[in-house]
C-alpha positions in Angstrom: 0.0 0.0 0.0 1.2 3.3 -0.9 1.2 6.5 1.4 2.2 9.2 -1.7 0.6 11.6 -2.7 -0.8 10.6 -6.4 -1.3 13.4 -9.0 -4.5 13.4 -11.0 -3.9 13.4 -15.0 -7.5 12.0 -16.3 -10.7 12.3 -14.9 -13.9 10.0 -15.8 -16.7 12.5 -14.8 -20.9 11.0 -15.3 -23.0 12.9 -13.3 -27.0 12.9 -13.2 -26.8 15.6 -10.7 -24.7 18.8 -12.8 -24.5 21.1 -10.1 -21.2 22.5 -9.5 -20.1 20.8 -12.9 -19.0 23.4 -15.2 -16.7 24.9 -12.4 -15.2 21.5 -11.2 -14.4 20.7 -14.9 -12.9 24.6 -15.4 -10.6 23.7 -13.0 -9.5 20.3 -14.0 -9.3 21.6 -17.7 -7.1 24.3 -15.6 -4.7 22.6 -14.0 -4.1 20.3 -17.5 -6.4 17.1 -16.6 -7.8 14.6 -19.5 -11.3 15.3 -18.7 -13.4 11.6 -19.9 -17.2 11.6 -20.2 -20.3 10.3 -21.0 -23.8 11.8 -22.6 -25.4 14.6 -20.9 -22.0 15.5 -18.7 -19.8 15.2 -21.8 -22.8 18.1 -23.7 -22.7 20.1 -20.6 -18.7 20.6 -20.0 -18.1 21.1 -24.2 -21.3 23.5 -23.8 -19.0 25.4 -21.3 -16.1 25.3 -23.4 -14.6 22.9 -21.8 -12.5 20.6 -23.5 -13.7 16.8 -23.1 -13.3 13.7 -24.7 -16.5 11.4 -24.9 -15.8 7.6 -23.5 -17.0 6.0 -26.8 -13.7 8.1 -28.2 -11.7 6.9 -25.8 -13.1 2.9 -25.5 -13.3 2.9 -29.2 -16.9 1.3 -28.8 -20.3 3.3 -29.2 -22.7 3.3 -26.2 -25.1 0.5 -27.2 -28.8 -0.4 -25.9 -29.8 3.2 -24.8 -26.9 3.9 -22.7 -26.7 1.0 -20.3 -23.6 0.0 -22.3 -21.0 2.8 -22.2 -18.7 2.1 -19.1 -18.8 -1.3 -19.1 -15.1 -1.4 -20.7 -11.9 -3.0 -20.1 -10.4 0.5 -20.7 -12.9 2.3 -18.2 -12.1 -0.4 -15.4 -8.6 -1.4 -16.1 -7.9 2.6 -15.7 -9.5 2.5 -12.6 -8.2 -0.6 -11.4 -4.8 -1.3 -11.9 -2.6 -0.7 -9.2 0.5 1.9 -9.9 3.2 -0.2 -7.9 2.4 -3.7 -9.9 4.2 -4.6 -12.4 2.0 -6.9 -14.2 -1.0 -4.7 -13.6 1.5 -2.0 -15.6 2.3 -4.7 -17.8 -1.2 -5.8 -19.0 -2.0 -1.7 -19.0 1.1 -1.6 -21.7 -0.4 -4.8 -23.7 -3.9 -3.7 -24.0 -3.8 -0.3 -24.3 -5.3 0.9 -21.1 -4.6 4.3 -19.8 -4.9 5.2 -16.0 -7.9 7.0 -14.5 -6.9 8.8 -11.7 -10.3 10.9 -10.3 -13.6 9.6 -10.9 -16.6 11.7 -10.5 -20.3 9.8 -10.8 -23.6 10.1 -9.4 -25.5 7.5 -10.1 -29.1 7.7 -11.7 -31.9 9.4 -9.6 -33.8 6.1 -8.8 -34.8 7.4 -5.3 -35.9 10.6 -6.7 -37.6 8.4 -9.5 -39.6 6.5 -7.1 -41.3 9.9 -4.6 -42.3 11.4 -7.9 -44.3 8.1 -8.5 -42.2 6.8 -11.6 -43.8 3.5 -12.9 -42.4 0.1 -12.3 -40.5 0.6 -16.5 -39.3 4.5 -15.2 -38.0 3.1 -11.9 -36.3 0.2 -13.3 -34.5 2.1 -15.9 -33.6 4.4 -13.6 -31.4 1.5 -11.9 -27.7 2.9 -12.5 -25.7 0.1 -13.2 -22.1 0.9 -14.5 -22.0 3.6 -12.3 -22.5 1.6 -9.2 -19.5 -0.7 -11.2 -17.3 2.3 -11.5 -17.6 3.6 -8.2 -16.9 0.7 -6.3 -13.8 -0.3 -8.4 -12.3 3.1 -7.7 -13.3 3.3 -3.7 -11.3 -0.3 -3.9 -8.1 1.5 -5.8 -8.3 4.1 -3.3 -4.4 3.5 -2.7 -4.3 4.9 -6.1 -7.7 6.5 -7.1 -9.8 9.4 -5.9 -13.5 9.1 -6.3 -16.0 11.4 -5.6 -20.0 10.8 -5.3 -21.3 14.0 -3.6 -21.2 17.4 -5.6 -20.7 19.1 -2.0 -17.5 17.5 -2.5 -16.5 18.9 -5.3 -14.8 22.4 -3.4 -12.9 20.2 -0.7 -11.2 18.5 -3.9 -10.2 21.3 -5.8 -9.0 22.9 -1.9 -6.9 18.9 -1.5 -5.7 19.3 -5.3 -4.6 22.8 -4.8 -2.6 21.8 -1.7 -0.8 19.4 -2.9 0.2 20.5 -6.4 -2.8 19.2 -8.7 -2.4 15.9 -6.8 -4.8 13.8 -3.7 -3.3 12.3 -0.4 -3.8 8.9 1.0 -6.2 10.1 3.7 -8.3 11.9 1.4 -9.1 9.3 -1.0 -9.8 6.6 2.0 -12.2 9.3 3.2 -13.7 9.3 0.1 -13.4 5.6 -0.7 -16.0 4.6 2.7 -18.2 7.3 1.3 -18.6 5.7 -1.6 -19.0 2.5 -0.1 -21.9 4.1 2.2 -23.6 5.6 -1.2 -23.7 2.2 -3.0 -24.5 0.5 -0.5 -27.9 2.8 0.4 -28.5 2.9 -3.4 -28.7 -0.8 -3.6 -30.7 -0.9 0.2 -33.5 2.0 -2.0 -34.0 -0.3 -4.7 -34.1 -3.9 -2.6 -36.4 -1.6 -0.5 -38.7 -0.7 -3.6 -38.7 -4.0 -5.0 -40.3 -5.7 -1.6 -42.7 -3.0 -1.4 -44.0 -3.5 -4.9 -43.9 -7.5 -4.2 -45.9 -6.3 -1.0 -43.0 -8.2 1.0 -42.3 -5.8 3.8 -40.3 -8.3 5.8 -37.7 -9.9 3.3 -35.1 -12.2 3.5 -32.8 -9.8 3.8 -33.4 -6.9 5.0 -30.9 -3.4 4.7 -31.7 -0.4 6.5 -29.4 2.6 5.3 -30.2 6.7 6.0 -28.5 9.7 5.5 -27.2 11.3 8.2 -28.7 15.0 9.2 -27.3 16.0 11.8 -24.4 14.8 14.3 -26.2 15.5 18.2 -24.1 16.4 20.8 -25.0 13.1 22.9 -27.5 10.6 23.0 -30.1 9.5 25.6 -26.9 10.3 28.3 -24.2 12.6 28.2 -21.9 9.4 28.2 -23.2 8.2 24.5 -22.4 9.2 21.1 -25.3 9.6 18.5 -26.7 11.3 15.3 -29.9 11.7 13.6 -30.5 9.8 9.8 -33.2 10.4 7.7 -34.0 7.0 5.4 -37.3 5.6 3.5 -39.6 7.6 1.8 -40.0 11.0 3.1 -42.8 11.6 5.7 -43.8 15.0 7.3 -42.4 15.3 10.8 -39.1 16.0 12.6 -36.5 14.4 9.7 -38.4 17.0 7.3 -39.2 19.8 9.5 -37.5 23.2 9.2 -36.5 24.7 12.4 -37.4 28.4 13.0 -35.9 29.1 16.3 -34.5 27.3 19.3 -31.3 25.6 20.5 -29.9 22.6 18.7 -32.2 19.4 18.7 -31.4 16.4 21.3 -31.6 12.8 20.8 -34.2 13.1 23.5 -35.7 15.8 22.0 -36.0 14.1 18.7 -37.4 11.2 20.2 -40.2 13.2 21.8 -40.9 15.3 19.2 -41.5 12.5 16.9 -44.0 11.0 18.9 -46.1 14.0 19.9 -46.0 14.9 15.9 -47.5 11.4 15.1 -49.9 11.3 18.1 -51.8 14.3 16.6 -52.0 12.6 13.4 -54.2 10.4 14.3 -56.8 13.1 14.7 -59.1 14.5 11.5 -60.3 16.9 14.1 -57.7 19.8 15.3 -55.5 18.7 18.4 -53.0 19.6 20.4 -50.7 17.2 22.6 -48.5 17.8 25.1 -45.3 14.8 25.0 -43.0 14.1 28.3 -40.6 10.9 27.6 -42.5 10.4 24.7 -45.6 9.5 27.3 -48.4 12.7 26.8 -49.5 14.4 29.4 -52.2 15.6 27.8 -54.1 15.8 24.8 -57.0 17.6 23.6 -59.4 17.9 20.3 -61.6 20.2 19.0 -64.3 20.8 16.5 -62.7 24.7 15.6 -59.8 25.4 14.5 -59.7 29.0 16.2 -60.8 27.4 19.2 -56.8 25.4 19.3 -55.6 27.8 22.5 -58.7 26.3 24.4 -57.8 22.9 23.7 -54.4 23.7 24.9 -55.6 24.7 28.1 -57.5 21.6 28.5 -54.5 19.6 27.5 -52.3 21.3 30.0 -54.8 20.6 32.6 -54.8 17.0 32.2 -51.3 16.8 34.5 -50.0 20.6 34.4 -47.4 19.4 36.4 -45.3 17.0 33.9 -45.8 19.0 30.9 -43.7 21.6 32.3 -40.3 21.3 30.0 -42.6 18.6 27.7 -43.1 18.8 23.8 -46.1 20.3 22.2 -47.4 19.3 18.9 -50.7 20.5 17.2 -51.9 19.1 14.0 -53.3 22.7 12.8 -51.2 26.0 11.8 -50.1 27.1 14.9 -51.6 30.7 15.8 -50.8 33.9 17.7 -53.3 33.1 20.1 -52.3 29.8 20.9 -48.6 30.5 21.0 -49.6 33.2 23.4 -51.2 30.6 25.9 -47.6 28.3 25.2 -45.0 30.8 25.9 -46.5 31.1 29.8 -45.3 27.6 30.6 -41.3 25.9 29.7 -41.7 23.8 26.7 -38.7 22.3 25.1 -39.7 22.5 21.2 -43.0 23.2 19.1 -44.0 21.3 16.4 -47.0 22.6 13.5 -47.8 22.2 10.2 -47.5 25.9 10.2 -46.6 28.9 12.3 -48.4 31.6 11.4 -46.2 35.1 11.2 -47.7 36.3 13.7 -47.8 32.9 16.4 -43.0 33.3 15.1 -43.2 36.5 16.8 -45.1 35.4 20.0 -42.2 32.4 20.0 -39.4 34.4 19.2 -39.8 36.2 23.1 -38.4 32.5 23.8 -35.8 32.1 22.0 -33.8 29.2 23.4 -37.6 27.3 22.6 -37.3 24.7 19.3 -40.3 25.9 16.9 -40.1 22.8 14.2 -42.8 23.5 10.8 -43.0 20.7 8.9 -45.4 22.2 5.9 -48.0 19.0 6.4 -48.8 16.2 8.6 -48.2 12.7 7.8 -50.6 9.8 7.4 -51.2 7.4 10.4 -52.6 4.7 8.4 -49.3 4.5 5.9 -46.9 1.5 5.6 -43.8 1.7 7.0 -41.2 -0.6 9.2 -40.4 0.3 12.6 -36.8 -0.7 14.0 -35.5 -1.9 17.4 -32.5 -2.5 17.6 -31.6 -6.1 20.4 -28.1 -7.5 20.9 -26.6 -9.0 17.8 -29.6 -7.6 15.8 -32.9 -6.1 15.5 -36.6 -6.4 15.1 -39.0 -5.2 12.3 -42.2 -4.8 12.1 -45.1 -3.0 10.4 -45.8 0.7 11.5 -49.0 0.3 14.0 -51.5 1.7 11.2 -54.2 0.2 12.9 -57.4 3.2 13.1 -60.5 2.4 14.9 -63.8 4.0 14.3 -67.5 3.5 15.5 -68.2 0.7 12.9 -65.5 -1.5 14.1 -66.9 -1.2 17.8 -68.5 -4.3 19.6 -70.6 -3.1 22.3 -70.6 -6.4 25.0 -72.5 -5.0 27.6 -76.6 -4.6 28.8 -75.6 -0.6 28.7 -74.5 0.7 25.0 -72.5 3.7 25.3 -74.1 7.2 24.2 -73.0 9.0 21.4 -70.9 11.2 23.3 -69.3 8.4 24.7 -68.2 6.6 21.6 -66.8 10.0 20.9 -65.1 9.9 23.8 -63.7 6.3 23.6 -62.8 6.4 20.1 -60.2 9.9 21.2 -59.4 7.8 24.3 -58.1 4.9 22.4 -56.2 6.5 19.8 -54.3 8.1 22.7 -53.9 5.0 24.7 -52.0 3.8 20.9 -49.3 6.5 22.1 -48.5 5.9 25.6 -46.5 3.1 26.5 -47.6 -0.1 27.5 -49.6 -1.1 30.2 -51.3 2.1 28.8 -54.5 3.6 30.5 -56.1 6.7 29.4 -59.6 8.5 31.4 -61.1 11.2 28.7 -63.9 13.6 29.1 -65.0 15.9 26.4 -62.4 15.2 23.7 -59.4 16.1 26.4 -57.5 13.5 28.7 -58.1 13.8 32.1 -55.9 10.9 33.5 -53.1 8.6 31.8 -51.5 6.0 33.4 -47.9 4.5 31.3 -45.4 2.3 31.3 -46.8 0.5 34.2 -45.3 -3.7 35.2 -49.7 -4.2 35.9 -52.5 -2.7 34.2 -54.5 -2.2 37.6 -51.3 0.2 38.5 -51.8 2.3 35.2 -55.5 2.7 36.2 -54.7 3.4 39.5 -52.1 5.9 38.9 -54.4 7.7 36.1 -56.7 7.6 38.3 -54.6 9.7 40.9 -53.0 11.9 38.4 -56.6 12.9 37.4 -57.2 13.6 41.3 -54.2 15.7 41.4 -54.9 17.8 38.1 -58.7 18.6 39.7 -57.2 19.7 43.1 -54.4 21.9 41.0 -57.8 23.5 39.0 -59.9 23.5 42.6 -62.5 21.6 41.2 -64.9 20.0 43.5 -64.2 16.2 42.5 -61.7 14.4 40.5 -61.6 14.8 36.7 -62.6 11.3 36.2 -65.7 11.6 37.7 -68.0 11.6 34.0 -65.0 10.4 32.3 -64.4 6.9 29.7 -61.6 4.9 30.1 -59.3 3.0 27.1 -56.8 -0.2 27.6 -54.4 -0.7 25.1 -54.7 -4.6 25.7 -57.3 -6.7 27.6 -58.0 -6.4 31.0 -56.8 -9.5 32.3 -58.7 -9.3 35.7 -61.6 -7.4 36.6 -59.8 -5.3 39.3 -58.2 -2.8 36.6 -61.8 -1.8 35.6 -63.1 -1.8 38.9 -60.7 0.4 39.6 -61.8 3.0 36.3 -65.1 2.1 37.7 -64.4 3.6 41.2 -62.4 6.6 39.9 -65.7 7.3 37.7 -65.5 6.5 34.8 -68.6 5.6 32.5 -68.1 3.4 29.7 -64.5 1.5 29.1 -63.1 0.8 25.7 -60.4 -2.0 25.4 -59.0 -5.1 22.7 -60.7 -7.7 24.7 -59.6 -11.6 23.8 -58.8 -12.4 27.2 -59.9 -16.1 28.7 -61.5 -14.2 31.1 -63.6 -11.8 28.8 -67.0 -13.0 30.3 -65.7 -12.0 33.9 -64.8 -9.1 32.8 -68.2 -8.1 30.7 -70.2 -9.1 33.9 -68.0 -7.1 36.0 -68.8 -3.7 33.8 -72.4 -4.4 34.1 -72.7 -5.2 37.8 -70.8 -1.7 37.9 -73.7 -0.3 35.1 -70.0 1.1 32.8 -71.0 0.1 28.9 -68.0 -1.4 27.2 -67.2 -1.7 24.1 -63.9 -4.0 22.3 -62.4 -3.1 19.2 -60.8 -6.5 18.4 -57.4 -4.5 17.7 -54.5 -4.3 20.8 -51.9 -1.0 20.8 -49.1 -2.0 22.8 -46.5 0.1 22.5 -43.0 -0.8 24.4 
């Protein structure tokens, strides 16, 4: 292996993406570089008066088949090949007539691109790069030799390494290079794989590659003691890997985390709501049938457990407004995240400047497709995105008392927060706004009991006259598996339960909501969430 610095005499440029490309290629011609190409690139540098020579010149053989035979040459990858300090690599180079390639400058085909602008199985597939894949990864493995670039943005740090060392590239450049590369084939290869499950609705295959593009490099992860960084991957959905920020200090891990799942627990909601995220547990979430009415539903959000939300995320799946922000700004809240901030709600925020204010132009779907990662020891699970919505049809009322329509309202808002908080999950609602959520809890009766409590506490923090749940519905993410986690909603006060059932002891439990006159309905569909 060689540690010299290795001057750059011919450059194979074949670029989809053209930015920076007439100034790269200036330069090159500049400093007295043999500047290769192909197609479009080769018509774009000669359009700048650049001088170029097209690869069919310098193969001596015509691109063939529309253009997926042009690269494919003995001259194109014995130039990029051959090592310098062999003697029968130099030798074969002599025989055959192969010149050496020194830079090589490729971005492959815009298959991702392709696929989001809803390209058809023929546009995709022809937008499958193939030599360039071929060329890139036989100069990333001359990198001893071979500088290769993928990344326009790299384009100025080359020209800055060529200038420094005389029209010439160091080791440690082109290895820095070289596992870029590597990284960009390999999540070119992981979009099409990707693509080609999903249109053989195969979600889980054989093998399975996750690759993402890194956005931002955080300061530390869940503890000051880890290292992390936030990737963007898949198809792009609205929230925090799309989101521009307006204002506010730079994003945490933790902060990410949160943010993420108070932007897809308002979501689920066709109504407007707000939600307030702690841990990525809410606090308190609210809905309402008018928009303008969003700094009301805030308030009855924060009421739910005023306490926690101090320092929480707050998400709201309508443009955020002046009014509403007003209402925000009074208590600590680590980052906002809307559709939209109206002009008007940015100036209300900007008297909190150290505040994250995240716009993400749209909200994403909750019923989508999409894989969910965890990572374990030695690997990782997979599995469908919880897509699962619930409405009034799919309910199976089990008991003598059928709930009243403003109960189903109730349960249904219940439920789809109960799919947010982390299992065993309990939530009491009253009038489209949480009143008492019990997480994370070893036993569901401890969930309901602690809701319960925490729906005690917020009354005596509003000096109401009796606890919150009094009037109130309760949801279960799962099935009670004993009666004494409903009694328990029962004697907090709640009316009418909504839960999976498909417990062996579903009869006990049906009896035990009508001996306490609550109506219960089961949705056949369980929301655990780890």
């Amino acid at each position: 292996m060689t540690t010299t610095i290795y001057p750059i005499r011919r450059a194979l440029i074949s670029v989809s993406d053209k930015a920076g490309l007439e100034d790269l290629g200036r330069f090159l011609s500049n400093q007295g570089v043999e500047i290769l190409s192909t197609g479009g690139s080769a018509k774009a540098l000669s359009a700048a008066g650049i001088p170029v020579k097209e690869v069919a010149a310098h193969t001596g053989f015509p691109e063939i088949m529309d253009g997926r035979v042009k690269t494919l040459h003995p001259k194109i990858h014995g130039g990029l090949l051959a090592r310098r300090d062999s003697d029968e690599h130099r030798h074969a180079q002599q025989v055959h007539d192969i010149p050496d390639i020194d830079l090589l400058v490729v971005n492959l085909y815009p298959f991702a691109r392709t696929v989001a602008g809803g390209g058809d199985w023929d546009d995709c597939i022809e937008n499958i790069d193939v030599g360039g894949p071929a060329m890139l990864r036989g100069a990333a493995k001359n990198h001893d030799f071979v500088t290769v670039v993928t990344d326009p943005g790299d384009y100025a740090m080359l020209i800055a390494e060529m200038e420094a060392h005389a029209g010439g590239t160091s080791l440690a450049f082109r290895r820095q290079l070289a596992r870029k590369t590597y990284a960009h084939t390999a999540s070119y290869d992981g979009a099409i794989a990707a693509w080609m499950s999903d249109q053989a609705a195969d979600p889980l295959p054989e093998q399975l590659s996750i690759s993402g593009t890194r956005l931002q490099t955080l300061r530390y992860g869940e503890n000051p003691h880890q290292q992390a960084a936030f990737y963007r991957s898949g198809p792009a959905r609205p929230g925090v890997a799309t989101a521009l920020q307006l204002q506010g200090k730079e994003l945490s891990y933790n902060n990410l985390n949160d943010t993420d799942a108070a932007f897809e627990l308002v979501a689920e909601f066709d109504a407007p709501a707000i939600a307030i995220i702690k841990h990525a547990n809410p606090c308190g979430v609210a809905v309402t049938d008018d928009a303008a009415k969003l700094a009301e539903a805030y308030a009855r959000a924060l009421a739910c457990d005023p306490v926690s939300a101090f320092g929480g995320i707050i998400a709201l799946n309508r443009p955020l407004d002046a009014a509403t922000a007003t209402e925000i700004v009074k208590l600590f809240a680590e980052v906002v995240i809307a559709p939209q901030i109206s002009p008007e709600a940015r100036s209300v925020l900007a008297a909190k400047p150290n505040v994250r204010v995240l716009e993400t132009g749209a909200m994403p779907d909750p019923t989508a497709r999409g894989l969910m990662i965890k990572s374990l020891a030695g690997g990782f699970l997979a599995q469908d995105r919880d897509s699962a919505h619930i409405a009034a049809a799919d309910l199976k009322v089990v008991t003598k008392r059928a709930p009243s329509e403003a109960e189903i309202a109730d349960l249904l808002f219940a439920f789809r927060v109960a799919k947010h908080v982390k299992s065993n999950a309990i939530v009491y609602a009253k009038n489209g706004a949480t009143v008492g959520i019990g997480a994370g809890q070893m036993s569901r009766v401890d969930s309901s009991r602690i809701a319960a409590w925490k729906a005690d506490e917020a009354a005596k923090a509003a000096g109401a006259a009796e606890s919150f749940a009094k009037g109130s519905v309760v949801a279960s993410d799962a099935f009670f598996p004993f009666a004494d986690g409903l009694l328990a909603a029962a004697s907090a006060g709640a009316t009418a339960v909504i839960q999976p059932g498909g417990s062996m002891r579903d009869a006990d439990i049906i009896k035990a909501a009508d001996d306490a006159g609550l109506a219960m309905v089961l949705t056949g569909v369980r929301h655990f969430r780890h």
